[in-house]
C-alpha positions as CSV (number, residue, x, y, z in Angstrom):
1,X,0.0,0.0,0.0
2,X,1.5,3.2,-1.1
3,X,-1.0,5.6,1.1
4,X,0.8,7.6,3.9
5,X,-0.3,6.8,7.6
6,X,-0.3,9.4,10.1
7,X,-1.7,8.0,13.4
8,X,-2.5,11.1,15.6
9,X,-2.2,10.2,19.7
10,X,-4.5,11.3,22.3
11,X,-3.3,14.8,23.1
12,X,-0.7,14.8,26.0
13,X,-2.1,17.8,28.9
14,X,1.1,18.3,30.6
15,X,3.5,20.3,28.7
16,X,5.0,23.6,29.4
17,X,4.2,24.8,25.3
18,X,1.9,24.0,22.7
19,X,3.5,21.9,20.4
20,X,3.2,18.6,18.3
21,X,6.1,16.2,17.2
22,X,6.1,13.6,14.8
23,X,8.1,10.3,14.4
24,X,8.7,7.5,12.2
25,X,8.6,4.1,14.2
26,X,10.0,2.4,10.8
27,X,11.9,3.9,7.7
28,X,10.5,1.3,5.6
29,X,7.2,1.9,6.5
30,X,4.5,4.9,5.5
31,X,3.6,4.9,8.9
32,X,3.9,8.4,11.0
33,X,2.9,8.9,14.7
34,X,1.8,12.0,15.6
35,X,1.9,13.3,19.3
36,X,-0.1,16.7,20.0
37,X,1.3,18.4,23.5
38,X,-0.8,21.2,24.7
39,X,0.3,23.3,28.2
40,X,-1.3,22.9,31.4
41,X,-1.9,26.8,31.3
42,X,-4.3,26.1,28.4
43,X,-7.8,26.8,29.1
44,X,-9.9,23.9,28.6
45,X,-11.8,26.6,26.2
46,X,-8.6,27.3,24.3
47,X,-7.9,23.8,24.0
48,X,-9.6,22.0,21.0
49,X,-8.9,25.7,19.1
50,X,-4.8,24.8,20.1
51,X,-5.3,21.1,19.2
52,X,-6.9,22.3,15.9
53,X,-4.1,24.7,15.1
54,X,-1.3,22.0,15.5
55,X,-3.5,19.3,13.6
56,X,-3.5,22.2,10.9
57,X,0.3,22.8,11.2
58,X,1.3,19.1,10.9
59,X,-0.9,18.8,7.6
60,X,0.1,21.7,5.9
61,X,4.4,20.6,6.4
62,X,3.3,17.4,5.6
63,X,1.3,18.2,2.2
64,X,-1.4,16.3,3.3
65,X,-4.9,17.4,1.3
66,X,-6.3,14.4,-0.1
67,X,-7.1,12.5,3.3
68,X,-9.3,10.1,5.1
69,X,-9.7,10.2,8.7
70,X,-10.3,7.1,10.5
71,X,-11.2,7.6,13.7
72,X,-11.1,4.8,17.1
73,X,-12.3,7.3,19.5
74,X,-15.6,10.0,19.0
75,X,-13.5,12.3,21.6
76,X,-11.0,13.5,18.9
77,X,-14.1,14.9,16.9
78,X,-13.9,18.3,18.9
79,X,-10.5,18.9,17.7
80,X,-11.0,17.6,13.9
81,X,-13.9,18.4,12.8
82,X,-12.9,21.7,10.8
83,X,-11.4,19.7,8.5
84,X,-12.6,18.5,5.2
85,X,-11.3,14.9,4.6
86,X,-12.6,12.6,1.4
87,X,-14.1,10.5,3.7
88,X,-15.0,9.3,7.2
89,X,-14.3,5.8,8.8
90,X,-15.0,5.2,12.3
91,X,-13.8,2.2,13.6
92,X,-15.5,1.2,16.8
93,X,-13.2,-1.0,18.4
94,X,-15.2,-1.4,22.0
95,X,-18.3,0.3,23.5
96,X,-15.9,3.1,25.6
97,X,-19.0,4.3,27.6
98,X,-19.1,0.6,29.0
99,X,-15.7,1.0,30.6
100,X,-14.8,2.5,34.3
101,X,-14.0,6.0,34.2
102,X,-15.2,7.2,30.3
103,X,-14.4,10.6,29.2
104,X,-17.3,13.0,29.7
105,X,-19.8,13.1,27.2
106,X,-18.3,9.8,25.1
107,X,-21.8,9.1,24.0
108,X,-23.0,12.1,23.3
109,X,-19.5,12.2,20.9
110,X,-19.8,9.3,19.3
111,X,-23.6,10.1,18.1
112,X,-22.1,13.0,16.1
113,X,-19.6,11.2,14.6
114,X,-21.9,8.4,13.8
115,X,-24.1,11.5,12.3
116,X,-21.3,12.4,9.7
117,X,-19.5,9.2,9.4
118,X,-19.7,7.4,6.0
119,X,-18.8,4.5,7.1
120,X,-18.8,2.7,10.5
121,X,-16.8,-0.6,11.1
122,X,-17.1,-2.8,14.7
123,X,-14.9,-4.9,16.5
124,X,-17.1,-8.0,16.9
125,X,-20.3,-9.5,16.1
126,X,-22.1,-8.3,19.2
127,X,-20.6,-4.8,18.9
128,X,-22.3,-4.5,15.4
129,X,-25.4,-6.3,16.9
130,X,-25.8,-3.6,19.5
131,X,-25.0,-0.8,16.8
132,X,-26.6,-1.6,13.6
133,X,-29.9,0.0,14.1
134,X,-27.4,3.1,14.3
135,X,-25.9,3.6,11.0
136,X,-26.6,3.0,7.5
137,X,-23.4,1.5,6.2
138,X,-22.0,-0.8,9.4
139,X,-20.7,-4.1,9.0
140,X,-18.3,-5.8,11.5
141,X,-14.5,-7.5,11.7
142,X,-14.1,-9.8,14.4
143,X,-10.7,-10.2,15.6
144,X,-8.1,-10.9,13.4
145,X,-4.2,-12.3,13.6
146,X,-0.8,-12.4,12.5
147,X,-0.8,-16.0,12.1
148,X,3.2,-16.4,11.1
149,X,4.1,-14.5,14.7
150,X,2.0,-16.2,17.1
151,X,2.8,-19.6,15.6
152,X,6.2,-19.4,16.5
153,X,5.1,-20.6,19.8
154,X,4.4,-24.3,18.8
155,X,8.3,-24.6,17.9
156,X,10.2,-22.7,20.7
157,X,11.7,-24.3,23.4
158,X,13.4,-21.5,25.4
159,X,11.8,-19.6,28.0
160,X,11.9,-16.2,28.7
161,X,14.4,-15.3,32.1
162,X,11.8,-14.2,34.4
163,X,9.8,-17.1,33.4
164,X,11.8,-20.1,33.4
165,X,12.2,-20.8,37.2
166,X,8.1,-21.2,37.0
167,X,7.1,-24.8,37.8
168,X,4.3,-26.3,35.8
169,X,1.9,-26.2,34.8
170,X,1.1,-23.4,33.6
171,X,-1.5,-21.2,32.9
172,X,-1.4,-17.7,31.1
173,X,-2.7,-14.1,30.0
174,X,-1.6,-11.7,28.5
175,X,-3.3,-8.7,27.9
176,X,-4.2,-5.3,29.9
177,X,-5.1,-6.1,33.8
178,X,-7.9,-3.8,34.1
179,X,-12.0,-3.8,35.4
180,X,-12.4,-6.1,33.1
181,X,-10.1,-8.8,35.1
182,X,-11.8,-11.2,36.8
183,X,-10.0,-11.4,40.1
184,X,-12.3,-13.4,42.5
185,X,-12.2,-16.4,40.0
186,X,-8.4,-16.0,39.5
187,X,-7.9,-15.7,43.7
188,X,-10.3,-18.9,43.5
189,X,-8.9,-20.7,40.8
190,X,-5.1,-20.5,42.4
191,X,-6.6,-21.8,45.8
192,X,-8.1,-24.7,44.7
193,X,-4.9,-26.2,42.8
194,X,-2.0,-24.4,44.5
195,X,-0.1,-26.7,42.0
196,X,-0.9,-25.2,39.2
197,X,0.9,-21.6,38.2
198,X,-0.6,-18.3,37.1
199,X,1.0,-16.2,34.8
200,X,0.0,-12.9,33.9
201,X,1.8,-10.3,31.6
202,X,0.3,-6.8,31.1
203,X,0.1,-3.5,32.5
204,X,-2.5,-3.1,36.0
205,X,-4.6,-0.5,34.4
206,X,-8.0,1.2,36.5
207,X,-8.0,-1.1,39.4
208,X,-5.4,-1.2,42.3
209,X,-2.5,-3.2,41.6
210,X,-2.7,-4.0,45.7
211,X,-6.2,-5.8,45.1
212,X,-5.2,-8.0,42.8
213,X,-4.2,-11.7,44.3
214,X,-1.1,-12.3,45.9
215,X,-0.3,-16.5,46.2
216,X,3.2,-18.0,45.5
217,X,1.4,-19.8,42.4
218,X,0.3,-16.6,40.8
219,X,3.1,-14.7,38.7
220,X,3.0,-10.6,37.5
221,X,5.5,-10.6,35.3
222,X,4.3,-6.7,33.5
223,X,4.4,-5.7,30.5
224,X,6.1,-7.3,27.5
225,X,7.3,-5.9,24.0
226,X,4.5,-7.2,21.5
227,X,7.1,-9.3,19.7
228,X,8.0,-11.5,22.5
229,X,4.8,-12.5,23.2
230,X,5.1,-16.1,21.4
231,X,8.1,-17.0,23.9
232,X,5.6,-16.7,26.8
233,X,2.7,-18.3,25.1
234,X,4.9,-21.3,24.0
235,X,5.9,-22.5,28.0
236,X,2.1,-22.1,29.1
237,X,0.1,-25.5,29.2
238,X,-3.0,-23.2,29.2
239,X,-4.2,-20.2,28.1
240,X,-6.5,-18.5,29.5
241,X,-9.0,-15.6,29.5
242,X,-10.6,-14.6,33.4
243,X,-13.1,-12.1,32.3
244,X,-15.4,-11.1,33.9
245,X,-18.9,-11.2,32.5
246,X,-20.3,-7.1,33.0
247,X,-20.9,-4.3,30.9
248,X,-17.5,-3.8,29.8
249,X,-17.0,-6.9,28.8
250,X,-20.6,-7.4,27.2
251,X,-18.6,-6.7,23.6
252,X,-15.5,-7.0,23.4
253,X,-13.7,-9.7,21.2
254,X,-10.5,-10.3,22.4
255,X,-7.6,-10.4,20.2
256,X,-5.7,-12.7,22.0
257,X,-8.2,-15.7,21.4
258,X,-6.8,-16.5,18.1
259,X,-3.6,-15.9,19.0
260,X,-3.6,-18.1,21.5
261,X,-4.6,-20.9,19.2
262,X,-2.2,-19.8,16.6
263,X,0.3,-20.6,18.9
264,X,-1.2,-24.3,19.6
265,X,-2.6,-23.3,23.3
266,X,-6.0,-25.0,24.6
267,X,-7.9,-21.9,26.0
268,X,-10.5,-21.8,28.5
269,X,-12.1,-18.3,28.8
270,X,-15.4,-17.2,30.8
271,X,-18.5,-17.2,28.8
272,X,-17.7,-13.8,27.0
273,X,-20.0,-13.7,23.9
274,X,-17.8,-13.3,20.9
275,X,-16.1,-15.9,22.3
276,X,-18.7,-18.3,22.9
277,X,-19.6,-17.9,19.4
278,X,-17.8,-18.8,17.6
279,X,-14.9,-20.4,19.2
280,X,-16.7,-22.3,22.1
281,X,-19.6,-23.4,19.7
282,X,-17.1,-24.8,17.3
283,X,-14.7,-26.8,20.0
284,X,-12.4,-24.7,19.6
285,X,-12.4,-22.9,23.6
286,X,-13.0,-24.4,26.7
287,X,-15.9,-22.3,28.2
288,X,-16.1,-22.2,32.1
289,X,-17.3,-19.4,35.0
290,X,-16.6,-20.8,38.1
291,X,-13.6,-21.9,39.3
292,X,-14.2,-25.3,39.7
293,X,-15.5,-25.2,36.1
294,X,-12.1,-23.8,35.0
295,X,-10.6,-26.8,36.7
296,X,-12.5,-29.3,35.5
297,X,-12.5,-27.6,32.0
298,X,-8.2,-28.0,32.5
299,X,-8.1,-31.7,34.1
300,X,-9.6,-32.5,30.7
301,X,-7.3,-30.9,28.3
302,X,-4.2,-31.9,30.3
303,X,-5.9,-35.4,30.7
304,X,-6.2,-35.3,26.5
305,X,-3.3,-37.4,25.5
306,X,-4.1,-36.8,21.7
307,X,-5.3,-32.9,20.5
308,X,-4.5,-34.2,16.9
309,X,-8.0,-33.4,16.2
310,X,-8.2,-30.5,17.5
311,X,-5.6,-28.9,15.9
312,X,-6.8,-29.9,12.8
313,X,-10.1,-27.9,13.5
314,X,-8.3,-24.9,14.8
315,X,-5.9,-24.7,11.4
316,X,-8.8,-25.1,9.6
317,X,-10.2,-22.0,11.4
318,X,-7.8,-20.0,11.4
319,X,-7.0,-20.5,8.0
320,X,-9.4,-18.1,6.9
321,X,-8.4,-15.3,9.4
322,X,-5.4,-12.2,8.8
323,X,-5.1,-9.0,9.4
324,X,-4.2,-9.1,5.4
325,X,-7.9,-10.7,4.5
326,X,-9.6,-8.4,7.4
327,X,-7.9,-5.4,5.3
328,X,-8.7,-6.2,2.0
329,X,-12.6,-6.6,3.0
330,X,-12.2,-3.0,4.5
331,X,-10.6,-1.4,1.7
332,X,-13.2,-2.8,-0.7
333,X,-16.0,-0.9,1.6
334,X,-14.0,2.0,1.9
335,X,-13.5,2.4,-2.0
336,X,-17.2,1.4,-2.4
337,X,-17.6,4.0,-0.1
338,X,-15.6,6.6,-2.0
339,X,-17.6,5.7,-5.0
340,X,-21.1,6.5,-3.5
341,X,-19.9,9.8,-1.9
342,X,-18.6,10.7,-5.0
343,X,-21.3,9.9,-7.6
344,X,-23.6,12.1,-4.8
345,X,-21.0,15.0,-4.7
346,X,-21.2,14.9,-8.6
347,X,-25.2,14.4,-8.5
348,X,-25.4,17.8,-6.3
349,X,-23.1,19.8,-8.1
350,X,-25.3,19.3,-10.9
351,X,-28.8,20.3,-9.0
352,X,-26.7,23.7,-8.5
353,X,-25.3,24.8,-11.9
């Protein structure tokens, strides 16, 4: 793909100037972060007008007038919606307002931009279930995967340091460690088989890091760089995914489910819906919400002495899943997309001559 990327961060409130900077994570790559600063002295008034400004600044050095902004959050629409872009893609990733401690006035926001978007794309088949009835032209992308990096994890052998003095077995996450988290069944869970290991990598986000279980069989090991991941995954017996089952978790579709099985892990996650279907309809996940459901749900994987059969089934699966496929279905809506507004643009500009 020869289009330029700019990917512009939430706006950092804590410098001493207003000021945006703008780097490029890889030379080989038309990929550009942009981070907007503005200064604590700024008025919240004066904000969005500085915010606009610098957006305005970075385009203009940039030479970038032909443009489509894809939004993941309505709260950037304050600060962009002066500009005049060839169309507008809002890709809903997770129902925001759901979560603990939403910005003020998310849904309120995200109406607007539903309002002027021209296309709307979900994260999951509930997401676009619950949303559907809101826009015209919706459709939804389930979780997707780099198949070739996860699957490394069938063939290593060597574990990371910090987790190779871990005994088996073992069971692991990896993901944020926020509201979401299910703590009483993980404090449960590593009670009744103090044999068994925990490991969780991630960042504690939203909840208090002092909350979360303390046993000698559970294991924090924080966060780890993206490509690493497969090292982890590939000394785990079990995956695992201890959500819990509220209104921030009523839509997500976790990522890390395929994942997981690209890298040949059984999983057992709680009864999260875009899970359930269609993983845990197909055989794919283990499905369990109490604790002694998880352990019952492991004794029979780890019993298993032949998943032959179920690997076949998840290859077969996944065989139909990339981020590659996911895009090309998106960029066939978004030039359909282009097409309409265009043929409209062309239909009004007629009305007026």
């Amino acid at each position: 793909m020869n289009n330029r990327v700019f990917v512009i961060e939430e706006p950092v409130i804590e410098a001493h100037s207003d000021f945006y900077e703008i780097t490029q994570p890889d030379e080989n790559a038309n990929l550009w972060v942009v981070a907007l600063h503005v200064s604590k002295e700024t008025s919240a008034e004066k904000r969005n007008h500085i915010l606009k400004a610098l957006i305005d600044s970075c385009m203009f050095s940039n030479k970038i007038d032909q443009y489509i902004l894809w939004y993941y959050s309505p709260m950037a629409l304050p600060y962009s919606n002066h500009l005049y872009p060839s169309l507008i893609v809002y890709d809903c990733m997770d129902e925001l307002s759901a979560f603990k401690c939403p910005p003020e006035g998310i849904k309120e926001k995200e109406e607007e931009l539903l309002a002027v978007a021209d296309l709307v794309f979900t994260g999951g088949n509930s997401l676009y279930k619950a949303k559907k009835h809101l826009h015209r032209n919706i459709h939804p992308f389930p979780s997707s995967i780099d198949k070739s990096h996860f699957v490394k994890a069938r063939v290593l052998k060597e574990d990371p340091e910090d987790q190779a003095d871990i005994p088996h077995p073992r069971f692991g996450f990896y993901g944020v460690i926020d509201e979401r988290f299910n703590i009483d069944l993980v404090d449960k869970l590593s009670g009744l088989r103090p044999d068994w290991h925990f490991v969780f990598i991630g960042p504690v986000t939203k909840i208090n890091p002092a909350k979360l279980p303390q046993k000698e069989n559970i294991h924090y090991l924080g966060s780890k760089n993206y490509k690493y991941l497969p090292c982890y995954l590939s000394g785990w017996e079990v995956a695992i995914l201890p959500f819990q089952l509220n209104e921030s978790t009523r839509y997500i579709s976790p990522t890390k489910t395929p994942e997981y099985l690209a890298g040949g892990k059984p999983v057992i996650s709680t009864s999260i819906a875009d899970v359930v279907s269609p993983y845990g309809k197909k055989g794919l996940v283990h499905i369990a919400d109490t604790a002694e459901e998880f352990v019952a749900e492991a004794e029979k994987i780890m019993n298993t002495e032949d998943n032959s059969e179920w690997s076949k089934k998840v290859d077969e699966f996944l065989a139909d899943i990339s981020w590659n496929k996911t895009w090309h279905r998106m960029s066939g809506l978004i030039d359909e997309a282009l097409e309409r507004k265009a043929v409209i643009n062309n239909n009004k500009s007629k009305v007026y001559v």
